[in-house]
VEXKELO-625118 format. One line per 2 residues: number of its first residue (from 1); their letters; for each residue x, y, z of C-alpha. Coordinates in pm, 1 decimal. Example, Ala and Ser with C-alpha at 12.3 -4.5 7.8 and 13.67 -1.06 7.14 Angstrom:
# VEXKELO-625118
1	AS	1230.0 -450.0 780.0  1367.0 -106.0 714.0;
# end
This chain:
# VEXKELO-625118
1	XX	1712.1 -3786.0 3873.1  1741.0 -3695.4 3453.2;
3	XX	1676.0 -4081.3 3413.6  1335.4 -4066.9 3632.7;
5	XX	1275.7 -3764.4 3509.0  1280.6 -3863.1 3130.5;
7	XX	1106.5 -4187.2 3187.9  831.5 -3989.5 3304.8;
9	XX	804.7 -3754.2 2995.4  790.0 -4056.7 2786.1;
11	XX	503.8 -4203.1 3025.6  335.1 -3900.6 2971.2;
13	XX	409.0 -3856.4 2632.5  247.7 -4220.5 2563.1;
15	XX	-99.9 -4132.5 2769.9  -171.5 -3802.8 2539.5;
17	XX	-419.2 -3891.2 2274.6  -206.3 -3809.8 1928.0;
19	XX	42.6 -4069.2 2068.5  -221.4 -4303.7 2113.7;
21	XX	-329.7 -4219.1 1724.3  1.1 -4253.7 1596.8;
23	XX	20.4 -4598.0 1776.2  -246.3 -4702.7 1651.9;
25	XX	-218.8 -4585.1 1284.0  127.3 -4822.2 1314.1;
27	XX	-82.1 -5126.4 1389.8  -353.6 -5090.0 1107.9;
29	XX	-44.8 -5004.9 829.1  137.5 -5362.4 972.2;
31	XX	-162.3 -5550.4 949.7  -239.5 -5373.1 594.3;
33	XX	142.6 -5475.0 485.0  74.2 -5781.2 567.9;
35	XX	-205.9 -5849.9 337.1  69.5 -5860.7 118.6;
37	XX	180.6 -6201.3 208.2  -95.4 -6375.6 376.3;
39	XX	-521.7 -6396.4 392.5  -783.0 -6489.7 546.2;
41	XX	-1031.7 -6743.4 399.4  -1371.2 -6874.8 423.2;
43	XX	-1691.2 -6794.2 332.5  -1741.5 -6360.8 275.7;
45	XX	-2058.9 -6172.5 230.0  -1969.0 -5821.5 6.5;
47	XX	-2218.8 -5591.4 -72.4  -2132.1 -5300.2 -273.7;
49	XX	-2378.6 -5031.4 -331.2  -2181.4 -4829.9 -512.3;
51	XX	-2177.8 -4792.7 -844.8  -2579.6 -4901.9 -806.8;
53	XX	-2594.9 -5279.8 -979.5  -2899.4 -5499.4 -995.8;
55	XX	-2793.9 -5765.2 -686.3  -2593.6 -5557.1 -498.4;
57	XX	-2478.7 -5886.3 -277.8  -2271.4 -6186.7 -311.7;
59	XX	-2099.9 -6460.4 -143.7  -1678.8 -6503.4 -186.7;
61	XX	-1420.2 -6717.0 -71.2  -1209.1 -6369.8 35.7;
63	XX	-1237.0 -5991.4 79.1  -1165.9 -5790.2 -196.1;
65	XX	-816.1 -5675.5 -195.6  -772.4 -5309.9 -126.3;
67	XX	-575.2 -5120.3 -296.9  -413.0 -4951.5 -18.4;
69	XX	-56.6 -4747.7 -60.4  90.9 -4677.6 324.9;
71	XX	256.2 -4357.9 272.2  -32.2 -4197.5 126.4;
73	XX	-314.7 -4336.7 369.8  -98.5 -4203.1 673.2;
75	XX	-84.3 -3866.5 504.9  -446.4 -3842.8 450.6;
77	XX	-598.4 -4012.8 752.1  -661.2 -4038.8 1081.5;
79	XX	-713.7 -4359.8 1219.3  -805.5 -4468.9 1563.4;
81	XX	-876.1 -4796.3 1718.9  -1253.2 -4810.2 1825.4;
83	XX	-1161.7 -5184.7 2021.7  -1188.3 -5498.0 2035.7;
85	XX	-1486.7 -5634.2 1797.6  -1525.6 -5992.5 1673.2;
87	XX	-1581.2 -6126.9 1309.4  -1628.4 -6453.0 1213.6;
89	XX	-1646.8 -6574.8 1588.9  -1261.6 -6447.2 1567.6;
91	XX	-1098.7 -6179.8 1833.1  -1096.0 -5846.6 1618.1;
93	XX	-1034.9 -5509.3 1633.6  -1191.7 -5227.7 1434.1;
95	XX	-994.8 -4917.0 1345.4  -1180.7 -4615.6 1188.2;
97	XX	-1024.2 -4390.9 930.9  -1105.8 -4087.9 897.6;
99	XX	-997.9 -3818.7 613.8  -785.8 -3549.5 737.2;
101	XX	-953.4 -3343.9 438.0  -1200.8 -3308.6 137.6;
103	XX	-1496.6 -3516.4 103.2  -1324.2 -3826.4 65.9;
105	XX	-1513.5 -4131.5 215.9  -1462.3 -4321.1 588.7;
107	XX	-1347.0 -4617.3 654.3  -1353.7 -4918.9 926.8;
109	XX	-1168.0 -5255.7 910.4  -1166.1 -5528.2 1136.9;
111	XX	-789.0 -5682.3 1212.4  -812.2 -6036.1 1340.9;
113	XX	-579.5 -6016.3 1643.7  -386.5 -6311.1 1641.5;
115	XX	-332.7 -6354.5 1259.1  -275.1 -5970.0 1202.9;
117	XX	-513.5 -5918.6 845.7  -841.3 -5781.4 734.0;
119	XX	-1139.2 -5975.7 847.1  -1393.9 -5727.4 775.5;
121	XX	-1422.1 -5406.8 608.2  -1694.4 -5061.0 575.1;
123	XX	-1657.9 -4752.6 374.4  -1897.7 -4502.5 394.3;
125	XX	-1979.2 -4150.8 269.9  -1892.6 -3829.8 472.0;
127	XX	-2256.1 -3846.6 591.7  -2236.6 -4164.1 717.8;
129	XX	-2423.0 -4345.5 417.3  -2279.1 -4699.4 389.9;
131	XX	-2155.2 -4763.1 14.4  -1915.4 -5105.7 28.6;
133	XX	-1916.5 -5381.2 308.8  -1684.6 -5693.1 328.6;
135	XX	-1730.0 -5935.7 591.7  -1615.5 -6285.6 653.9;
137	XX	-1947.0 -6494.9 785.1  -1706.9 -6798.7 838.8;
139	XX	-1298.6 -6848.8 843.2  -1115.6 -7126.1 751.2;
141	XX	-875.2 -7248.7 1017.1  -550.5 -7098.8 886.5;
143	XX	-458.1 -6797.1 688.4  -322.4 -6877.8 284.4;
145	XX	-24.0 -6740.3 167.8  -66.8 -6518.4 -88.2;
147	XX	210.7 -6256.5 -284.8  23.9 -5889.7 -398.5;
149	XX	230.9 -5590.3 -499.8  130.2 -5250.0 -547.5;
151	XX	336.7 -5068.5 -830.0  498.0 -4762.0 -750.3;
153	XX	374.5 -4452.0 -878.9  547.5 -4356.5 -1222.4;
155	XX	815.3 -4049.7 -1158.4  689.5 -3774.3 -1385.0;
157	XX	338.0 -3908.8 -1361.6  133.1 -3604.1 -1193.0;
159	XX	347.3 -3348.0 -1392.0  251.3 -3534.3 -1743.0;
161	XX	-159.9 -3557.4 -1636.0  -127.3 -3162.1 -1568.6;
163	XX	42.6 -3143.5 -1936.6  -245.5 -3351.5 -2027.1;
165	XX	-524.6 -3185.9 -1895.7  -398.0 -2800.0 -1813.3;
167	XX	-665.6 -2615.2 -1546.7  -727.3 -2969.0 -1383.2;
169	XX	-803.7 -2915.6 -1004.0  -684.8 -3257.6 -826.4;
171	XX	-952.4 -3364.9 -544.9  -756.5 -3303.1 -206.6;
173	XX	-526.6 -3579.2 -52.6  -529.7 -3752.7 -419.1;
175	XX	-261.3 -3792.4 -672.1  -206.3 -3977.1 -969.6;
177	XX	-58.4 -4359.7 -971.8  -105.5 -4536.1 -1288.6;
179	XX	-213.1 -4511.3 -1662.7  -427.5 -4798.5 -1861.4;
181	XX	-562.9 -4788.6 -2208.1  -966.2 -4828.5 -2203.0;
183	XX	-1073.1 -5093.3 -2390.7  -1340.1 -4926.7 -2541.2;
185	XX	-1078.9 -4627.4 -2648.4  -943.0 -4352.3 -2438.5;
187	XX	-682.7 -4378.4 -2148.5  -774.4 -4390.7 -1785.4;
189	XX	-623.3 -4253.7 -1492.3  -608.7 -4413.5 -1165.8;
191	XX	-577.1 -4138.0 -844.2  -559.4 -4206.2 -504.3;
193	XX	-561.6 -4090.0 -148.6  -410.9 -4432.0 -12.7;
195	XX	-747.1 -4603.3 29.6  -1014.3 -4433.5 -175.6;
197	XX	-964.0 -4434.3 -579.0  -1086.4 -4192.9 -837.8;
199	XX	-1114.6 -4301.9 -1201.8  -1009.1 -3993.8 -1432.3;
201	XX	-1103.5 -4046.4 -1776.6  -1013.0 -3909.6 -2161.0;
203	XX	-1253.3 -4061.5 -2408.5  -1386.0 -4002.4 -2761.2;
205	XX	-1689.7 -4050.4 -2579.3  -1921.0 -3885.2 -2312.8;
207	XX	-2050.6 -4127.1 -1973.5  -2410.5 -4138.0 -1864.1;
209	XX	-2459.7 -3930.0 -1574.5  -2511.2 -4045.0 -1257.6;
211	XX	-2431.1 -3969.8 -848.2  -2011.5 -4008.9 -821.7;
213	XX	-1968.9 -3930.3 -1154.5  -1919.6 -3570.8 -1342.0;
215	XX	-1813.2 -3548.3 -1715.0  -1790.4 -3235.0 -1932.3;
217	XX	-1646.0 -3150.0 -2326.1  -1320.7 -3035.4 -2391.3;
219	XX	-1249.0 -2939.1 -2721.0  -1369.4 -3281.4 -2930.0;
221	XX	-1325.1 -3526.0 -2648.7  -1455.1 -3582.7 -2279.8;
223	XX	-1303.2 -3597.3 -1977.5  -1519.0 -3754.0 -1712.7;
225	XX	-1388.2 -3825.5 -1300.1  -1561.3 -4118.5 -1136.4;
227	XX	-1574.5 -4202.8 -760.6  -1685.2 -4202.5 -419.8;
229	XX	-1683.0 -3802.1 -345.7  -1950.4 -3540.6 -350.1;
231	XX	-2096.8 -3446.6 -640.0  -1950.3 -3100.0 -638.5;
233	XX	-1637.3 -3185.5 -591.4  -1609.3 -3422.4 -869.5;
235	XX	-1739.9 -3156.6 -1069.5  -1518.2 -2828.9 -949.5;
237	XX	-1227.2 -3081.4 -1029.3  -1295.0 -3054.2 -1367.0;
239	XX	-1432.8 -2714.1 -1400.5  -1115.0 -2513.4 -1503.6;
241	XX	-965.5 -2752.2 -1743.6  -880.0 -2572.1 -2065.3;
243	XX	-756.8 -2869.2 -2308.9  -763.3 -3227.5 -2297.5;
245	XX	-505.8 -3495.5 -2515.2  -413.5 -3785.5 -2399.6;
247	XX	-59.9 -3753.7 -2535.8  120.3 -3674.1 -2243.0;
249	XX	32.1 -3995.5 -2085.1  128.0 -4166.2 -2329.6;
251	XX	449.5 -4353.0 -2220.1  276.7 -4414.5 -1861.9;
253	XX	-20.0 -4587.2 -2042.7  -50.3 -4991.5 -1958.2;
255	XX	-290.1 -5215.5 -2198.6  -636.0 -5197.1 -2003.9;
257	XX	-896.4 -5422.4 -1940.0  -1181.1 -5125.7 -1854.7;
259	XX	-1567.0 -5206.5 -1968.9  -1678.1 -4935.2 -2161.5;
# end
């Protein structure tokens, strides 16, 4: 009678919807950890509207990789299968992310169902204004092998940036990963919510402004944060900071390859 009576709870258990989320949160992070290891190829159409660029569109042999860090994404997201959708006159299914938080932008990718990876990928404002699309218009017949690693986050990292940049307000859900010197001078910090990425900047110099990006002078340098979040929010991130050196982030700091 316990036996029956505890394979029922689990029956239950598996019908209520957060079950169902968690399940399906599982799938998306396998197939994303498996981008790792092997791709899809063929012929991709990516259109990227923002940052605004003169031909928005192009043709590639892949999707861009994304940059995406497991832990973090299930922290920050919810993500729910939306069924069965092909690409590529593959079998796919589209999961929608969704941030638990913030202003951060939404996501859908399309999982090809018998190779397990990315075929096709959306994000798009809170609004529901489309800003990046990746989709494969043709595959190739087999997956590539393929070997991507995403460095850990540097221990000591967050608490240096606050040493750094004392009265900084972090954008919810996202926390500093990694360091590069800008090319053009300055040091750049890379934040992160799992998916979405912020660019946090300390430069001699000050950026143009534009939508996604929000800059102000501290002392005799500027500290600018660049992304896909509201305006305001970029901007309240900033407000409170009382100093700004570079210093602290020093020993975190990669060479970097940034344009200017």
């Amino acid at each position: 009678m316990r036996r029956a009576a505890a394979l029922l709870g689990a029956l239950l258990a598996a019908s209520l919807p957060g079950h169902a989320q968690a399940g399906d949160a599982d799938d998306l992070i396998a197939a994303l950890k498996r981008t790792r290891t092997l791709a899809a190829r063929g012929q991709a159409e990516v259109t990227v509207l923002f940052p605004p660029r003169a031909v928005p569109t192009r043709v590639a042999a892949a999707l861009p990789v994304l940059p995406v860090r497991p832990a973090l994404l299930l922290k920050n997201f919810g993500v729910v299968s939306a069924g069965p959708q092909p690409v590529a006159g593959r079998d796919a299914v589209r999961f929608d992310l969704t941030p638990k938080v913030g202003g951060a932008a939404h996501w859908s990718l399309w999982i090809d169902r018998a190779w397990n990876v990315p075929l096709a990928f959306e994000e798009r404002r809170a609004d529901g204004t489309v800003v990046r699309r990746a989709a494969f218009l043709k595959v190739n017949a087999a997956p590539v092998k393929v070997a991507l690693t995403v460095p850990a986050a540097p221990e000591g990292l967050r608490a240096a940036l606050m040493r750094s940049l004392p009265g900084l307000s972090l954008p919810q859900g996202f926390t500093p990963v990694g360091v590069k010197a800008r090319a053009a001078g300055g040091t750049e910090v890379t934040l992160t919510d799992g998916l979405n990425v912020l660019a946090l900047v300390i430069a001699p110099q000050d950026v143009r402004g534009a939508p996604g990006v929000a800059s102000r002078r501290v002392g005799n340098v500027f500290v600018w944060l660049v992304g896909n979040l509201p305006d305001a929010t970029l901007r309240s991130a900033l407000a409170g900071v009382r100093r700004a050196s570079a210093d602290p982030l020093g020993t975190f700091a990669l060479p970097g390859d940034s344009n200017p």
